[in-house]
N, CA, C and O atoms as a GROMACS GRO file, in nm:
protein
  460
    1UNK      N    1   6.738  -1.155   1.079
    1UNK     CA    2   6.618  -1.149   0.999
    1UNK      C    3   6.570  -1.004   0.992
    1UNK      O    4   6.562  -0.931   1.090
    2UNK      N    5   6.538  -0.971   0.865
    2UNK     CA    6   6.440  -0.810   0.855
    2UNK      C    7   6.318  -0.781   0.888
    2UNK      O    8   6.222  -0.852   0.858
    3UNK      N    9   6.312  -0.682   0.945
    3UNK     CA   10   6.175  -0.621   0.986
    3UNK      C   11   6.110  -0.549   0.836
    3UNK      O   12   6.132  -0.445   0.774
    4UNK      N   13   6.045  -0.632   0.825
    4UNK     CA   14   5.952  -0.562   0.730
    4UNK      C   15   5.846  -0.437   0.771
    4UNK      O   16   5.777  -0.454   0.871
    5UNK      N   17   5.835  -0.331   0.706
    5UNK     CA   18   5.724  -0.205   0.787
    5UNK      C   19   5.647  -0.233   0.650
    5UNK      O   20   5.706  -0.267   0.547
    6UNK      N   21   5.522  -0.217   0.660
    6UNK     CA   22   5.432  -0.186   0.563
    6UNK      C   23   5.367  -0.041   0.619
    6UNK      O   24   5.347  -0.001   0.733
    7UNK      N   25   5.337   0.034   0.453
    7UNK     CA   26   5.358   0.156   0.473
    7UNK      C   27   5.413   0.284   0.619
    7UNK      O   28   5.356   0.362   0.695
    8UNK      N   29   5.551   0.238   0.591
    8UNK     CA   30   5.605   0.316   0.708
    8UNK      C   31   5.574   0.473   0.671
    8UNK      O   32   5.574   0.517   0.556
    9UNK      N   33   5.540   0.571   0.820
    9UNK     CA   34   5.566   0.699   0.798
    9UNK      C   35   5.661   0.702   0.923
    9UNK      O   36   5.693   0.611   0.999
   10UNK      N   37   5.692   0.817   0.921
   10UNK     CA   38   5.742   0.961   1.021
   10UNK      C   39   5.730   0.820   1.180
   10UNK      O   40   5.822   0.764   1.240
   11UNK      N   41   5.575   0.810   1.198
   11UNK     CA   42   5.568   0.813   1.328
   11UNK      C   43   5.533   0.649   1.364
   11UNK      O   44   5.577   0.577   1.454
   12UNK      N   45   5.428   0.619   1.249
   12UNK     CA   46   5.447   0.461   1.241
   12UNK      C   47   5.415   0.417   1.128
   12UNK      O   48   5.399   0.491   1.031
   13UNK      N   49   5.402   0.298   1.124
   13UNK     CA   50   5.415   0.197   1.015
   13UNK      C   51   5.269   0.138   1.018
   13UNK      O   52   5.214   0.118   1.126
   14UNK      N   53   5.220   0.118   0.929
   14UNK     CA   54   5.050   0.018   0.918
   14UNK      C   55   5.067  -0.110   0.990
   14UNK      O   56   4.968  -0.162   1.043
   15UNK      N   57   5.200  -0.174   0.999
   15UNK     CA   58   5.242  -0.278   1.013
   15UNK      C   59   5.393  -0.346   1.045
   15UNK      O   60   5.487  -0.331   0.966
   16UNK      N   61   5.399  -0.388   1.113
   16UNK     CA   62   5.535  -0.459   1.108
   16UNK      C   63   5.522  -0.613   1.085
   16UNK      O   64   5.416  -0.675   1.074
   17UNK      N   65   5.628  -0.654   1.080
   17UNK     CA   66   5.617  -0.799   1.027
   17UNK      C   67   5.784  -0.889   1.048
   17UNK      O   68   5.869  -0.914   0.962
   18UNK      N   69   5.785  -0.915   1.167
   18UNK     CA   70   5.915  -0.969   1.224
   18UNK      C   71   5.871  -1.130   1.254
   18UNK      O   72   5.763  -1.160   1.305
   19UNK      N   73   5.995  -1.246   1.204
   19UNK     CA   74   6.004  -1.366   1.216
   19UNK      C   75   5.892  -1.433   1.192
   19UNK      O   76   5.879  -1.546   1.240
   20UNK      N   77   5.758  -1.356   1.087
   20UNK     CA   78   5.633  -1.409   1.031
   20UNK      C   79   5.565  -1.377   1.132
   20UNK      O   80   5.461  -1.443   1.125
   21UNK      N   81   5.565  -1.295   1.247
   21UNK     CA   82   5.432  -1.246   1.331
   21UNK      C   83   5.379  -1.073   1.269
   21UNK      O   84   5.468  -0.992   1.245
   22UNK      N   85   5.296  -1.051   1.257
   22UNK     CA   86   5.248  -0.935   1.212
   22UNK      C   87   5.185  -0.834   1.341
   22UNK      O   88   5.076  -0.870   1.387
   23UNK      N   89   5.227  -0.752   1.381
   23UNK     CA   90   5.200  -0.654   1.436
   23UNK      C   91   5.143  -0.528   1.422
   23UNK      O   92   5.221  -0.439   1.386
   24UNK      N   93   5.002  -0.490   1.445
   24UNK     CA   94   4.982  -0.351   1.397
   24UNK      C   95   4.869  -0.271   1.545
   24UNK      O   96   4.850  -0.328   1.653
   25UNK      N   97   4.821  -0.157   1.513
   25UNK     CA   98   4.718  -0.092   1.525
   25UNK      C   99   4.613  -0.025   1.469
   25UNK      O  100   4.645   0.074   1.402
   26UNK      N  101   4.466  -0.058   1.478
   26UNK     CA  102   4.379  -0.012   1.406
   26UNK      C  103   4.312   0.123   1.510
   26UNK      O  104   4.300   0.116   1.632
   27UNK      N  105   4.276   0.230   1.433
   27UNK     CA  106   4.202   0.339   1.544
   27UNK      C  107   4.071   0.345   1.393
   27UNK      O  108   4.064   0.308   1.276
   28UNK      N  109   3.997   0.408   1.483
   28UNK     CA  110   3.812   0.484   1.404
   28UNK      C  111   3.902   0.584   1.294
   28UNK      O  112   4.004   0.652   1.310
   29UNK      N  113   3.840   0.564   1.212
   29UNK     CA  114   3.852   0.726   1.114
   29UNK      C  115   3.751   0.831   1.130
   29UNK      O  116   3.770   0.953   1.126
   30UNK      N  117   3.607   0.751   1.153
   30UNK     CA  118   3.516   0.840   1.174
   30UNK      C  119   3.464   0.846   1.328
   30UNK      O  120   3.386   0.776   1.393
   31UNK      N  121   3.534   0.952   1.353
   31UNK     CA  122   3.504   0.992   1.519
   31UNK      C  123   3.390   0.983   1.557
   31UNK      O  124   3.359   0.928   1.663
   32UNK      N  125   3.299   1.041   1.469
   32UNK     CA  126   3.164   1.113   1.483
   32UNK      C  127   3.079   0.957   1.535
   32UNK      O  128   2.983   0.945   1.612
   33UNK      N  129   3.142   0.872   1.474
   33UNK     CA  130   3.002   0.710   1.489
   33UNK      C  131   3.032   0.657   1.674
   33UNK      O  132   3.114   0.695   1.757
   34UNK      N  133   2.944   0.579   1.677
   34UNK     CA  134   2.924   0.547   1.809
   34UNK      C  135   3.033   0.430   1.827
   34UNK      O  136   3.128   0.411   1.751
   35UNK      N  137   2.998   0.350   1.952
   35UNK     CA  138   3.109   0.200   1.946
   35UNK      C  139   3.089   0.128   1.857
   35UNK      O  140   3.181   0.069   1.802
   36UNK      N  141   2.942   0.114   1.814
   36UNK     CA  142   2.955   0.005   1.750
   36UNK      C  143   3.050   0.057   1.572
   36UNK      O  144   3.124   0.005   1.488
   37UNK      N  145   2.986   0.186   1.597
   37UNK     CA  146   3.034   0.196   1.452
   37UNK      C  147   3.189   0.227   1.408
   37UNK      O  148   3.235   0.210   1.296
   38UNK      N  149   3.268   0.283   1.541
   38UNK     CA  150   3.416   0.264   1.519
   38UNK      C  151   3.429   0.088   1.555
   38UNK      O  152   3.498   0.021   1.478
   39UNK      N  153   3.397   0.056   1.608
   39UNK     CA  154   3.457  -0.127   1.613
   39UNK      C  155   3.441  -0.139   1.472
   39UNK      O  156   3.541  -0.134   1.400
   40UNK      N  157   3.340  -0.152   1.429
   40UNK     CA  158   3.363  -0.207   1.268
   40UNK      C  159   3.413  -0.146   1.178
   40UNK      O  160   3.447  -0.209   1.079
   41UNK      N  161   3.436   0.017   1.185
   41UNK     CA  162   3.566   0.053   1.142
   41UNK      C  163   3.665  -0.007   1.130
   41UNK      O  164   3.718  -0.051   1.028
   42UNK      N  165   3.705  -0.014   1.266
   42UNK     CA  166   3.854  -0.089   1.324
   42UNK      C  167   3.885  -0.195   1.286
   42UNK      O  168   4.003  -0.213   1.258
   43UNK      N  169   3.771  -0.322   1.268
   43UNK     CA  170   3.766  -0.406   1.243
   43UNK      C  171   3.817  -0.415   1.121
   43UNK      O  172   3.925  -0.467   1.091
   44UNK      N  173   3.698  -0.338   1.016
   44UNK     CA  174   3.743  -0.327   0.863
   44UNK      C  175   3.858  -0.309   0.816
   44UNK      O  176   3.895  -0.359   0.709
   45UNK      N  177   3.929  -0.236   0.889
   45UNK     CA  178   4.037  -0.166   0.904
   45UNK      C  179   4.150  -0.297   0.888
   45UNK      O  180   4.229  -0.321   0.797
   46UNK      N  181   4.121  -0.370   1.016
   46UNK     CA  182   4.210  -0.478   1.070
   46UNK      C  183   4.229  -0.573   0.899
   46UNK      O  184   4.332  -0.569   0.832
   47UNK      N  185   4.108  -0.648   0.864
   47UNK     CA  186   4.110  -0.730   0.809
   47UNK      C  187   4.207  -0.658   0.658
   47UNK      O  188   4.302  -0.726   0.619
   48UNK      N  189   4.178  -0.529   0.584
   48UNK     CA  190   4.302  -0.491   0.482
   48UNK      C  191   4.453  -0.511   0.542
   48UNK      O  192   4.554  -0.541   0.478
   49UNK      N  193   4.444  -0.489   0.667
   49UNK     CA  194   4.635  -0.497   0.721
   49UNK      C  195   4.641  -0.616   0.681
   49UNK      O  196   4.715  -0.641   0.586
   50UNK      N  197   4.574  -0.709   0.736
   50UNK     CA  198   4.627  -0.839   0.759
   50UNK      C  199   4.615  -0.898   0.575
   50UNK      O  200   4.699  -0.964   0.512
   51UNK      N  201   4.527  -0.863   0.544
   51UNK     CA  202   4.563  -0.871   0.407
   51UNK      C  203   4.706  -0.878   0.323
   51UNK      O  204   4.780  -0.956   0.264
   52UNK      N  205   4.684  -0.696   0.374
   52UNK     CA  206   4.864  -0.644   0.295
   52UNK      C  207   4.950  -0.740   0.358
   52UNK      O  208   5.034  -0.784   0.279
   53UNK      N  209   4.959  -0.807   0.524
   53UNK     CA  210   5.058  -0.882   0.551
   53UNK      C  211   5.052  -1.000   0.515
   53UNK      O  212   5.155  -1.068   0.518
   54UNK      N  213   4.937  -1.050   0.474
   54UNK     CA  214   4.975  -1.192   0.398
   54UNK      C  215   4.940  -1.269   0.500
   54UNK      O  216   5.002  -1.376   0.504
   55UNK      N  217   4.818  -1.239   0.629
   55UNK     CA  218   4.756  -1.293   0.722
   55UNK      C  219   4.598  -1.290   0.702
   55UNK      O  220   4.551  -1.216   0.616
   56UNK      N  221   4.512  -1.373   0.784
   56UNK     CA  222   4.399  -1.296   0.788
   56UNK      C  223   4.360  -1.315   0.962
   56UNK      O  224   4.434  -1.354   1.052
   57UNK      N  225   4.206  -1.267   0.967
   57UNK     CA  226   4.130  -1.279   1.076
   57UNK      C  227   4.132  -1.439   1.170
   57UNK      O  228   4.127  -1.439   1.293
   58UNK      N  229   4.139  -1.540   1.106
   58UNK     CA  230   4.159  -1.634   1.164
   58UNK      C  231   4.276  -1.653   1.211
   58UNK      O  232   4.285  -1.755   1.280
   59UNK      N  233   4.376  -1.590   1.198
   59UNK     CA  234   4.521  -1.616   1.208
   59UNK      C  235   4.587  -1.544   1.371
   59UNK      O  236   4.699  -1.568   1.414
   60UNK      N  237   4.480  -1.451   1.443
   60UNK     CA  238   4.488  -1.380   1.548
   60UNK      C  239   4.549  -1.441   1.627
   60UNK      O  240   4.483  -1.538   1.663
   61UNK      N  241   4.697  -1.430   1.701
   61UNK     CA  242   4.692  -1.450   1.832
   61UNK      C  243   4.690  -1.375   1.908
   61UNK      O  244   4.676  -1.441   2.010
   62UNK      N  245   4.698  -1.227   1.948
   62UNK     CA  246   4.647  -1.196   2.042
   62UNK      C  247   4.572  -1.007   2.014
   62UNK      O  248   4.632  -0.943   1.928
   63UNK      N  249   4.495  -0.960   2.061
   63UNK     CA  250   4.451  -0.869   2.051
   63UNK      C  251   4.432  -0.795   2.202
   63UNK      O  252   4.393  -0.865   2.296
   64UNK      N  253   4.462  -0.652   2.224
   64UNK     CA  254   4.452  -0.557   2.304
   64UNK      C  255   4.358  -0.413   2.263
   64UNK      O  256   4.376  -0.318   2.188
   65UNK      N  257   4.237  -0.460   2.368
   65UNK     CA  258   4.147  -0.389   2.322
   65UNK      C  259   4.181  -0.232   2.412
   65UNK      O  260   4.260  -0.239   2.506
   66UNK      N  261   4.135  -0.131   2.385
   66UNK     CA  262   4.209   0.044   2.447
   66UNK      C  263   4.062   0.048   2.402
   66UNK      O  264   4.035   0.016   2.287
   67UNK      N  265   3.914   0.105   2.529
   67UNK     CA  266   3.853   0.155   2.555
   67UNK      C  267   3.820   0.259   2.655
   67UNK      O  268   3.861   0.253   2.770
   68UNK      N  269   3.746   0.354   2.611
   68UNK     CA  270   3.744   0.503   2.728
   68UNK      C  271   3.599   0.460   2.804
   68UNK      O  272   3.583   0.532   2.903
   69UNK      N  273   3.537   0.406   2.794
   69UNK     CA  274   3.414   0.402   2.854
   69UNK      C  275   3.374   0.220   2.873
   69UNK      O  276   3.339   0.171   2.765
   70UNK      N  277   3.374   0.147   2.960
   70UNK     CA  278   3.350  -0.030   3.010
   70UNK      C  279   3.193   0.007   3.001
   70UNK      O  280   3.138  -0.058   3.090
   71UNK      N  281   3.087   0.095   2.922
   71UNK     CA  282   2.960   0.115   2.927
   71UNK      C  283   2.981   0.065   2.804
   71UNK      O  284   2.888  -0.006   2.765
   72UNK      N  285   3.094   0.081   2.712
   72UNK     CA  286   3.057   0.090   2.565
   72UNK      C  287   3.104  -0.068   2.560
   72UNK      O  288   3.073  -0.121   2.453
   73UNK      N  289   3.156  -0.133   2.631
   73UNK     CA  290   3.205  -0.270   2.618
   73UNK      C  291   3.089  -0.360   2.558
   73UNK      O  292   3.095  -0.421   2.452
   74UNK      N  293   3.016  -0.357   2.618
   74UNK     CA  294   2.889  -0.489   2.504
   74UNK      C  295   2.875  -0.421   2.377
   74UNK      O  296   2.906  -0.476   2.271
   75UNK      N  297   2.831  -0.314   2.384
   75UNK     CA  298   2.838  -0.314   2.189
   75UNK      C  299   2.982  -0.366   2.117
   75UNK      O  300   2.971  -0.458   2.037
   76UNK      N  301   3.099  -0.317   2.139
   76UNK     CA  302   3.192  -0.350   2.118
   76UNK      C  303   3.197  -0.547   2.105
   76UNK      O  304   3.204  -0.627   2.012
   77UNK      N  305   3.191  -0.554   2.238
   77UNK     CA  306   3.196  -0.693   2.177
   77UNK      C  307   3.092  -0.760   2.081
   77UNK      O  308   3.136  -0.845   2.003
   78UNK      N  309   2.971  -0.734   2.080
   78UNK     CA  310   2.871  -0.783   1.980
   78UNK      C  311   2.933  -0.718   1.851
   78UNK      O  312   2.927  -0.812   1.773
   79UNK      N  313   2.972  -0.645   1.804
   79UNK     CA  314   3.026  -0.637   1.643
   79UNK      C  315   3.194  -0.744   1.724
   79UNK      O  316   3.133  -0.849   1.746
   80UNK      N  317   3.261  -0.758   1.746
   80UNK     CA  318   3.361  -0.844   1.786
   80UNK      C  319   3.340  -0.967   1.772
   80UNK      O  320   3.425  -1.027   1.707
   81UNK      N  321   3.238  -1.035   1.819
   81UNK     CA  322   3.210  -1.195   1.823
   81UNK      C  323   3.155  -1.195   1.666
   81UNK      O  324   3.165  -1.298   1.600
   82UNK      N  325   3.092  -1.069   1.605
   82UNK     CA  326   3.001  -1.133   1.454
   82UNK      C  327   3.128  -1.165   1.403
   82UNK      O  328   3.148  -1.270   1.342
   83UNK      N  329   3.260  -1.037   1.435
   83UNK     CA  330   3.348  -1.021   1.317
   83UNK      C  331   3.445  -1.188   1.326
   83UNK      O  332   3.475  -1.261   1.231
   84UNK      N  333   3.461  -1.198   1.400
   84UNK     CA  334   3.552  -1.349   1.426
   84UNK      C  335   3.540  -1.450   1.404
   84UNK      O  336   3.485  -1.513   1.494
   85UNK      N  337   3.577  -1.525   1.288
   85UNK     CA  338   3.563  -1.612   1.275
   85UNK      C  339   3.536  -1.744   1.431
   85UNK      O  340   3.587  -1.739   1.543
   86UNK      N  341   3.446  -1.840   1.378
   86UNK     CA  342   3.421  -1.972   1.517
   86UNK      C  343   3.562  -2.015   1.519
   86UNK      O  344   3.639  -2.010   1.424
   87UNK      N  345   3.588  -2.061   1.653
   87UNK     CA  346   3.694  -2.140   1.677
   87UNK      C  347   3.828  -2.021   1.646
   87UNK      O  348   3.916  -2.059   1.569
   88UNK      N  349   3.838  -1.902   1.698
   88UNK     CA  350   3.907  -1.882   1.642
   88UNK      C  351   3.963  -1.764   1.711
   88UNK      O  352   4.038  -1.694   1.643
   89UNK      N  353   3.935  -1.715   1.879
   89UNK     CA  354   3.894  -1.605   1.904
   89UNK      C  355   4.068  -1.593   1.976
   89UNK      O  356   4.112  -1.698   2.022
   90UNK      N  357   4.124  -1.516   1.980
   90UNK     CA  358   4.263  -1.511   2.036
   90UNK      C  359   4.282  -1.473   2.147
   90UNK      O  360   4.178  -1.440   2.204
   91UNK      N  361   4.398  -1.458   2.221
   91UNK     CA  362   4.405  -1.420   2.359
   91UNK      C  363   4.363  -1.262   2.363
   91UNK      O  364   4.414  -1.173   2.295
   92UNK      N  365   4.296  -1.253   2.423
   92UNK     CA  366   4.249  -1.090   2.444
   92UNK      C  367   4.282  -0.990   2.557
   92UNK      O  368   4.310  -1.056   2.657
   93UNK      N  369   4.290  -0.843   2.583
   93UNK     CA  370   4.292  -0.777   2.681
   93UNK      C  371   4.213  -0.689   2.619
   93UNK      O  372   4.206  -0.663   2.499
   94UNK      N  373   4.116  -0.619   2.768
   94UNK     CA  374   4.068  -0.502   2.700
   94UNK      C  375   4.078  -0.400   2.865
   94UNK      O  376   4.054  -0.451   2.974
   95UNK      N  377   4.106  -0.294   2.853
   95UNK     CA  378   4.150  -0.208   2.912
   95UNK      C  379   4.096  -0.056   2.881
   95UNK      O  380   4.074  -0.015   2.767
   96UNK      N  381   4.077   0.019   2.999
   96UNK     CA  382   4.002   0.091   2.970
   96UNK      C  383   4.062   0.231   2.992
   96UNK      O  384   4.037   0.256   3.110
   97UNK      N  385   4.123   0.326   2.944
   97UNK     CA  386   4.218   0.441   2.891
   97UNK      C  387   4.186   0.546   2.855
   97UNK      O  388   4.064   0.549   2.833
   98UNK      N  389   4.247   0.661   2.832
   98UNK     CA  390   4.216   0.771   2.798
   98UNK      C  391   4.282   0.802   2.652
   98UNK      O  392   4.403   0.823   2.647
   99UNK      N  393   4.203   0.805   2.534
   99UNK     CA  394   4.287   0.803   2.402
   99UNK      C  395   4.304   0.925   2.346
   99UNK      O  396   4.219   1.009   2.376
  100UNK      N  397   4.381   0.954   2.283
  100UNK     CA  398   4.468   1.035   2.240
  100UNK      C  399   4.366   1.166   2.154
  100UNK      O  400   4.363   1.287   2.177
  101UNK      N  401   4.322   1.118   2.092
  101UNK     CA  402   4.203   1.194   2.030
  101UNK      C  403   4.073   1.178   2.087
  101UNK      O  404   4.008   1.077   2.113
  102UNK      N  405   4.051   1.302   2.100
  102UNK     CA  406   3.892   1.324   2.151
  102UNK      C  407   3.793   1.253   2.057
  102UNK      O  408   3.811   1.274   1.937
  103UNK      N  409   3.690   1.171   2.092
  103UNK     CA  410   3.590   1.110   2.050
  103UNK      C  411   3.609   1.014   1.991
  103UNK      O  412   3.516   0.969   1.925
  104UNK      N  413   3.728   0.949   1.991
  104UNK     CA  414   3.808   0.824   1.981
  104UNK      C  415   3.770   0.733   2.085
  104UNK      O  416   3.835   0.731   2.190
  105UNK      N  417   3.675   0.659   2.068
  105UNK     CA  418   3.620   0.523   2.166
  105UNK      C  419   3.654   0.365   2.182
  105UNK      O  420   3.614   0.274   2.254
  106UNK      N  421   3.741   0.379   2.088
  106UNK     CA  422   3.810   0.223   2.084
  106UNK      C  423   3.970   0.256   1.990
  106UNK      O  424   3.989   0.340   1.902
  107UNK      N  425   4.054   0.168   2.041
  107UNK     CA  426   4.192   0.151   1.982
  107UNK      C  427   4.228  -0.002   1.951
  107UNK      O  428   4.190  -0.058   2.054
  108UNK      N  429   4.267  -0.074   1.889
  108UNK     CA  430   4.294  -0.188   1.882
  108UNK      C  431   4.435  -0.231   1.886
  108UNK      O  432   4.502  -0.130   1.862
  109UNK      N  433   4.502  -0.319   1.904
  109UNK     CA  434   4.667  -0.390   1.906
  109UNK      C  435   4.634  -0.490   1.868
  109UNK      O  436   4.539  -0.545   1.926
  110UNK      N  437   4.717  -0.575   1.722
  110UNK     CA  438   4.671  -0.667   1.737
  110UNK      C  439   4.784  -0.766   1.687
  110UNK      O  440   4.856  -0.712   1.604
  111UNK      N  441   4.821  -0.909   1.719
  111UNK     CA  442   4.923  -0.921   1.657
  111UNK      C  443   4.874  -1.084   1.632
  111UNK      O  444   4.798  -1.149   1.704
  112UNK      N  445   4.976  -1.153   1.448
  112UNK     CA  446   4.897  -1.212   1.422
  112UNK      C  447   4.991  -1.344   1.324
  112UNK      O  448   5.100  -1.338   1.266
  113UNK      N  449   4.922  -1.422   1.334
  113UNK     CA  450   5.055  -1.522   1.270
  113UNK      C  451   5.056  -1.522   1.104
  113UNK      O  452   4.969  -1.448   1.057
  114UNK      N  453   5.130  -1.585   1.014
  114UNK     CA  454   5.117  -1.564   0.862
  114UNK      C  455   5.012  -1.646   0.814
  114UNK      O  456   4.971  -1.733   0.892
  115UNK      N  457   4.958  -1.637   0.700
  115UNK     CA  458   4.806  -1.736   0.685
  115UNK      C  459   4.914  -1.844   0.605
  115UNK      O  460   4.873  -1.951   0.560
   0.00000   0.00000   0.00000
């Protein structure tokens, strides 16, 4: 079976898409906003992938949350629980890391079944 990449570059792909599971990562574009405001970045972010893959938000099975600060964890999750659909919340990790770019406060993994 083929691995589908949606928009592949150089280093990664928006997406992969092997045996109908969808795989990606969402990061902040705008550094400058606080947690809450990269989560809903990320978030926003999330829901076009899953789009392009022909999934949506309800379709989550599992998500890996990459935070630098467990202070910023409740805001994070309060935009998290609005964004999720009820009944619907997937297996989660959230872990707390040092990210790659400075002022980068949240990273997401998320991987997801076909709608």
């Amino acid at each position: 079976m083929d691995i589908q990449r949606i928009n592949p570059e150089t280093r990664w792909s928006d997406a992969t898409v092997y045996q109908g599971l969808v795989h990606f990562v969402e990061v902040p574009a705008d550094l400058s906003a606080d947690m809450r405001g990269q989560t809903e970045q990320v978030l926003a972010q999330a829901d076009k992938t899953l789009a392009l893959a022909g999934s949506n938000k309800s379709r989550l099975l599992m998500a890996t949350l990459y935070v630098t600060d467990l202070l910023n964890v409740p805001a994070m999750n309060a935009v998290w629980d609005a964004w999720l659909p009820p009944g619907c919340a997937p297996v989660r990790a959230c872990l707390k890391v040092e990210l790659v770019s400075p002022g980068m406060l949240v990273e997401i993994a998320f991987v997801a079944a076909p709608a």
